[in-house]
LUMVEX-555526 format. One record per residue (C-alpha): residue number from 1; x, y, z. Coordinates in nm, 2 decimals, padded with zeros to 4 digits. Layout:
N
pos = NUM, c1 = X, c2 = Y, c3 = Z
...
// end
This chain:
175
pos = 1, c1 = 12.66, c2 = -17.46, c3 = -01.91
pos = 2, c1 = 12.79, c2 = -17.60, c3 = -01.63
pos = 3, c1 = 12.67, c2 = -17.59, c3 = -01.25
pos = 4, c1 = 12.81, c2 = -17.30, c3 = -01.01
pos = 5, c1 = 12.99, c2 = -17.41, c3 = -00.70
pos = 6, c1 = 13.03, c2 = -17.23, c3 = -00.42
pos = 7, c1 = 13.36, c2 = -17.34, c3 = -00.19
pos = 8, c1 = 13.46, c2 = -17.05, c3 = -00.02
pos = 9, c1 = 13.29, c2 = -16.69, c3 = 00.09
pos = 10, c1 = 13.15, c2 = -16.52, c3 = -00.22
pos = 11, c1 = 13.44, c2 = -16.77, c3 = -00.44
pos = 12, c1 = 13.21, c2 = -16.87, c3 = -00.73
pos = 13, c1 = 13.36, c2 = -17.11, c3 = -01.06
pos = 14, c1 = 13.18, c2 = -17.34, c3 = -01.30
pos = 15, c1 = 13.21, c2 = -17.69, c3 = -01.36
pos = 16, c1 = 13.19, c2 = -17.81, c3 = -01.70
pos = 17, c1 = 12.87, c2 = -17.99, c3 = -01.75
pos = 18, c1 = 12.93, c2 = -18.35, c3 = -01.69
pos = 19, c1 = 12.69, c2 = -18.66, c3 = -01.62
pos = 20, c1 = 12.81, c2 = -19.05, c3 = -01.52
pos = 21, c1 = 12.84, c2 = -19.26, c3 = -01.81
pos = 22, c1 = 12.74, c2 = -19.66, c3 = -01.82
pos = 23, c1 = 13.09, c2 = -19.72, c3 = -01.62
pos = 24, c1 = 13.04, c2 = -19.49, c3 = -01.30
pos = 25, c1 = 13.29, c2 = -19.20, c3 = -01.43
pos = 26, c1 = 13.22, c2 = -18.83, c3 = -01.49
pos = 27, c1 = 13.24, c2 = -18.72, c3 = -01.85
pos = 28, c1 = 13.16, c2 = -18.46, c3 = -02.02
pos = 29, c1 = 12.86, c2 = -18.45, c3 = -02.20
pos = 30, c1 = 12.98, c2 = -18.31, c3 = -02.52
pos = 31, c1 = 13.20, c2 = -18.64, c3 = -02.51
pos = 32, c1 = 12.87, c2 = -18.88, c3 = -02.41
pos = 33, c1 = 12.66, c2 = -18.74, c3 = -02.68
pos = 34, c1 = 12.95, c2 = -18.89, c3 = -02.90
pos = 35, c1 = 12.93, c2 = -19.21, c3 = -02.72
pos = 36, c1 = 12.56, c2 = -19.27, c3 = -02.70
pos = 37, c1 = 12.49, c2 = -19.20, c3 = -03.12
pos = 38, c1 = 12.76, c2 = -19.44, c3 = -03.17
pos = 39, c1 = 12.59, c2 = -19.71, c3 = -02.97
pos = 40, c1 = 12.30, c2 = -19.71, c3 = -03.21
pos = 41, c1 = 12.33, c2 = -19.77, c3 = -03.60
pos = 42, c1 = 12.07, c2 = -19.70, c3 = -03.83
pos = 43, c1 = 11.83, c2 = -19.96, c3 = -03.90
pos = 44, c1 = 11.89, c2 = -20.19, c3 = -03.64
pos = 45, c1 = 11.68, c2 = -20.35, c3 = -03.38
pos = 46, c1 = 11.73, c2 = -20.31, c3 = -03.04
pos = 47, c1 = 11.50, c2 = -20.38, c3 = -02.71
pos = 48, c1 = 11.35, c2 = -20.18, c3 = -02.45
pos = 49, c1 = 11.65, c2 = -20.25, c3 = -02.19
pos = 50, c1 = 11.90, c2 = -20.16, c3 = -02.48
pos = 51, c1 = 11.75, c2 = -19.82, c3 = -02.49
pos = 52, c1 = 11.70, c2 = -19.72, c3 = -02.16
pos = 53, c1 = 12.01, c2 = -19.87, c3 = -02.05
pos = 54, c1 = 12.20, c2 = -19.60, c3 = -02.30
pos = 55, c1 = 11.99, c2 = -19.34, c3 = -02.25
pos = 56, c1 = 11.90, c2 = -19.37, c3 = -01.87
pos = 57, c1 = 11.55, c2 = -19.32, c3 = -01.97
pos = 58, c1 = 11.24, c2 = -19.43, c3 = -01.83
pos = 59, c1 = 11.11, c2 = -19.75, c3 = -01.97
pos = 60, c1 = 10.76, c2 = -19.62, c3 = -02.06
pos = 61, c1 = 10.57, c2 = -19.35, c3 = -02.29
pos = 62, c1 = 10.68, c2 = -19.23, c3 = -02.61
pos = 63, c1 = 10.90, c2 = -18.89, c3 = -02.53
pos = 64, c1 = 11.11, c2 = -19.02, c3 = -02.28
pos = 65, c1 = 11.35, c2 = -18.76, c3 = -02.13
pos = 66, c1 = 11.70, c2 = -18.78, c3 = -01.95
pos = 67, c1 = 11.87, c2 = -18.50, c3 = -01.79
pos = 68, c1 = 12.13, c2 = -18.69, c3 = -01.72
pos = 69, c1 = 12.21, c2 = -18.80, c3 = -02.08
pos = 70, c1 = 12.08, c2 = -18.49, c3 = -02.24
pos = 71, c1 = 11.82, c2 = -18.65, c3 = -02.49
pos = 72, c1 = 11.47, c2 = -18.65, c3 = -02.59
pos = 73, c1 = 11.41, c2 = -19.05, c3 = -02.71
pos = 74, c1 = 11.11, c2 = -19.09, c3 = -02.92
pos = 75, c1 = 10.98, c2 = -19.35, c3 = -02.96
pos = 76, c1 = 10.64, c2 = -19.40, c3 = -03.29
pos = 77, c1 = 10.47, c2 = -19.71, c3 = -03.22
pos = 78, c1 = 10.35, c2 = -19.80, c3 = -03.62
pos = 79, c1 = 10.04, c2 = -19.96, c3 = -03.63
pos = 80, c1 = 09.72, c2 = -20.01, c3 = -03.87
pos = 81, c1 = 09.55, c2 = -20.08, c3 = -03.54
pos = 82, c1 = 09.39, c2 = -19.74, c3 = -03.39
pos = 83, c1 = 09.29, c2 = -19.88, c3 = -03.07
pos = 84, c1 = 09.64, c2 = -20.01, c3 = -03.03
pos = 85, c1 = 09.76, c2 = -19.64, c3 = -03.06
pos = 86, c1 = 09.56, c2 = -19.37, c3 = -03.15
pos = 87, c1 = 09.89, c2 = -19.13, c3 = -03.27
pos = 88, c1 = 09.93, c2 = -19.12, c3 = -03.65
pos = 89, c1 = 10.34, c2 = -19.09, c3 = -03.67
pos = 90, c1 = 10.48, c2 = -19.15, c3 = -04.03
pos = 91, c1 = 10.74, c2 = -19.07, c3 = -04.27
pos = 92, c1 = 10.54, c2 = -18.78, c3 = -04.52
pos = 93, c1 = 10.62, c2 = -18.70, c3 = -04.89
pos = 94, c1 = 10.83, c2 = -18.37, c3 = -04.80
pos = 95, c1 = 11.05, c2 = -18.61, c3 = -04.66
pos = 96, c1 = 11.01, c2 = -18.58, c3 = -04.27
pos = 97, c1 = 10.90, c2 = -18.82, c3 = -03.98
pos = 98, c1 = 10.60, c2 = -18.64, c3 = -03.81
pos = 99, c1 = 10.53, c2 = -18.70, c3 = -03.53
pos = 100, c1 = 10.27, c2 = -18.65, c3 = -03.29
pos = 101, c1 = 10.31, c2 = -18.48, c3 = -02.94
pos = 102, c1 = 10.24, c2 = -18.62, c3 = -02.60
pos = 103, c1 = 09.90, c2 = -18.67, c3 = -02.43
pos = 104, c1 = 09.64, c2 = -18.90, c3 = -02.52
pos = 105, c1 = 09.31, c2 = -18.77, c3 = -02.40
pos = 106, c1 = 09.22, c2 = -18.45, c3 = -02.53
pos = 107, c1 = 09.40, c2 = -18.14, c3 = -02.67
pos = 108, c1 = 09.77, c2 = -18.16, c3 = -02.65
pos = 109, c1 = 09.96, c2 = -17.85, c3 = -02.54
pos = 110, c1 = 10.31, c2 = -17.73, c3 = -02.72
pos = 111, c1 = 10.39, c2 = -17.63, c3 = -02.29
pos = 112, c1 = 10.27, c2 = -18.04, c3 = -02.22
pos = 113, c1 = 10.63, c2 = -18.15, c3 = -02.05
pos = 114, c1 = 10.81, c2 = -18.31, c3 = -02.34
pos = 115, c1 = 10.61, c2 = -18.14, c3 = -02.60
pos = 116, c1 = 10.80, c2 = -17.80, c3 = -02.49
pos = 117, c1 = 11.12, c2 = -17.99, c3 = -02.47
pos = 118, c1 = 11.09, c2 = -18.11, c3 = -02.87
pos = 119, c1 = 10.98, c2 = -17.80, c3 = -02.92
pos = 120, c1 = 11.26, c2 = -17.58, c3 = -02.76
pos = 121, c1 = 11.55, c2 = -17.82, c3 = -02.92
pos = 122, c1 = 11.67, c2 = -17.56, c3 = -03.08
pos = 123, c1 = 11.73, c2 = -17.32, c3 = -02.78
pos = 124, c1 = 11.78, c2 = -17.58, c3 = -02.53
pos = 125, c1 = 12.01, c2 = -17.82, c3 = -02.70
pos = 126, c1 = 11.89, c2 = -18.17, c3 = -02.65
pos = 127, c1 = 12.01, c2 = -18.45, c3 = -02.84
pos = 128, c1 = 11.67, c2 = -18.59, c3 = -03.02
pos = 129, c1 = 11.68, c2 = -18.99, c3 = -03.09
pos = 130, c1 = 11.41, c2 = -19.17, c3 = -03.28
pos = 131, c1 = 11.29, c2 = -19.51, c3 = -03.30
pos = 132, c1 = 11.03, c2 = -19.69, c3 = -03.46
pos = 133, c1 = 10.83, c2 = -20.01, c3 = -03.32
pos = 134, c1 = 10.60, c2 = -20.22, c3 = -03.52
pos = 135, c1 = 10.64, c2 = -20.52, c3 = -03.29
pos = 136, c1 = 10.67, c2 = -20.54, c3 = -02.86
pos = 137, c1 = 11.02, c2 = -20.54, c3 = -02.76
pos = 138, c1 = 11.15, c2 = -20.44, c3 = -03.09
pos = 139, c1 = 11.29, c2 = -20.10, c3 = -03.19
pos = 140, c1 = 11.42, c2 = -19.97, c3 = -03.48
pos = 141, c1 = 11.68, c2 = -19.68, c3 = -03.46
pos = 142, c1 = 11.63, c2 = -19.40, c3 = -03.74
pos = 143, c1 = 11.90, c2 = -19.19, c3 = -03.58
pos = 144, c1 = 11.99, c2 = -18.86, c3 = -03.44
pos = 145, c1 = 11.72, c2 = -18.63, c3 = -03.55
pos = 146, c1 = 11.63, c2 = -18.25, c3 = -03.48
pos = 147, c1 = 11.33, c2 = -18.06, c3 = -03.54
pos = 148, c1 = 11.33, c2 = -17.94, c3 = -03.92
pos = 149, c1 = 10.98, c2 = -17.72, c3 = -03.89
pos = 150, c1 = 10.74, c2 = -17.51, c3 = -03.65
pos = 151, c1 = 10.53, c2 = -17.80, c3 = -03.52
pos = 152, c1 = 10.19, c2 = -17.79, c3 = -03.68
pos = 153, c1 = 09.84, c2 = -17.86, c3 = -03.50
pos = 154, c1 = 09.54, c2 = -18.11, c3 = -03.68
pos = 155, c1 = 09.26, c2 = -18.28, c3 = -03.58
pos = 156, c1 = 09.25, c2 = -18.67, c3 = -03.48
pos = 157, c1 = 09.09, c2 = -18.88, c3 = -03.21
pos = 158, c1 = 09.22, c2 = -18.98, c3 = -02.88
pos = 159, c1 = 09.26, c2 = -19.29, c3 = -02.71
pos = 160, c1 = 08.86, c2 = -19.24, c3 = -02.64
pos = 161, c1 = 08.76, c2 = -19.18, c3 = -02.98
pos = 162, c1 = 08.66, c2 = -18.79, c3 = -02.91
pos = 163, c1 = 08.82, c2 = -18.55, c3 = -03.20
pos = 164, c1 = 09.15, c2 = -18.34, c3 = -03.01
pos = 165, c1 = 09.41, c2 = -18.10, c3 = -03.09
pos = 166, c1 = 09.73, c2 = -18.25, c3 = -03.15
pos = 167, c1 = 10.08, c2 = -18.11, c3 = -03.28
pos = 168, c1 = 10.30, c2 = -18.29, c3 = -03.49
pos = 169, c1 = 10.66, c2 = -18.21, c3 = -03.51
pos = 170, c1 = 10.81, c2 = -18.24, c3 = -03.81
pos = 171, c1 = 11.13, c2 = -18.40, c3 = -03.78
pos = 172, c1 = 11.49, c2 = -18.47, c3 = -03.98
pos = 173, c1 = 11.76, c2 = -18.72, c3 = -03.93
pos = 174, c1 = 12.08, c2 = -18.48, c3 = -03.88
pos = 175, c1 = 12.36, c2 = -18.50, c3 = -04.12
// end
């Protein structure tokens, strides 16, 4: 949907939606989604500044979100280290990437900012990207992905060690 302008008494049109891609020029964002997937393949590393230069995200947190590009970028920090990260986000045997909402102290909400935006994807069309980081600076694209399942609620412990609600989102690379 596009925005409303108003130019004259009571004269109301739309605009197509459109955002500014890297270059300065309006586009539309059917057209950008197209352009940003295609600056990403599979299995390739790419940095902090690659990703947030694309996406126009914030450098920081794992659900980052940009209006202006349309996408939900998440990003699962893997490691065996706990106090390094206290979400447990992995590939399961049914053949999805779960992974775990935002917050890190206490119980997580599915109406916690990005958690409701992962978990409206369906109705509110944002393009979903994942990567996966094992090492600082380095991050592995896995692709376009959408949400395959209701996310799911379990126990595990926060970044303080106390047991918490959290939801994990069960989530599928698109075809």
């Amino acid at each position: 949907m596009g925005k409303v302008i108003r130019h004259q008494k009571n004269f109301i049109h739309s605009e197509p939606a459109t955002i500014l891609n890297q270059k300065g020029i309006k586009t539309p964002m059917h057209q950008e989604k197209t352009l940003l997937s295609s600056k990403f393949a599979s299995n390739q590393v790419y940095s902090n500044q690659d990703i947030t230069r694309v996406f126009l995200t914030s450098p920081q947190g794992g659900m980052r979100r940009s209006k202006r590009t349309n996408s939900l970028v998440l990003i699962a920090k893997i490691s065996t280290n706990s106090g390094d990260n206290p979400y447990e986000d992995r590939w399961q045997n049914d053949g999805y990437f779960h992974y775990t909402g935002m917050g890190r102290i206490g119980d997580q909400s599915l109406d916690y900012m990005q958690n409701r935006t992962l978990t409206e994807s369906e109705t509110n069309h944002v393009n979903i990207y994942l990567f996966e980081s094992s090492h600082a600076n380095e991050y592995r694209y896995c692709g376009e992905v959408r949400l395959a399942a209701l996310p799911y609620a379990v126990q595990e412990t926060d970044a303080t060690g106390k047991l918490r609600r959290v939801y994990k989102f069960p989530l599928a690379i698109k075809q």
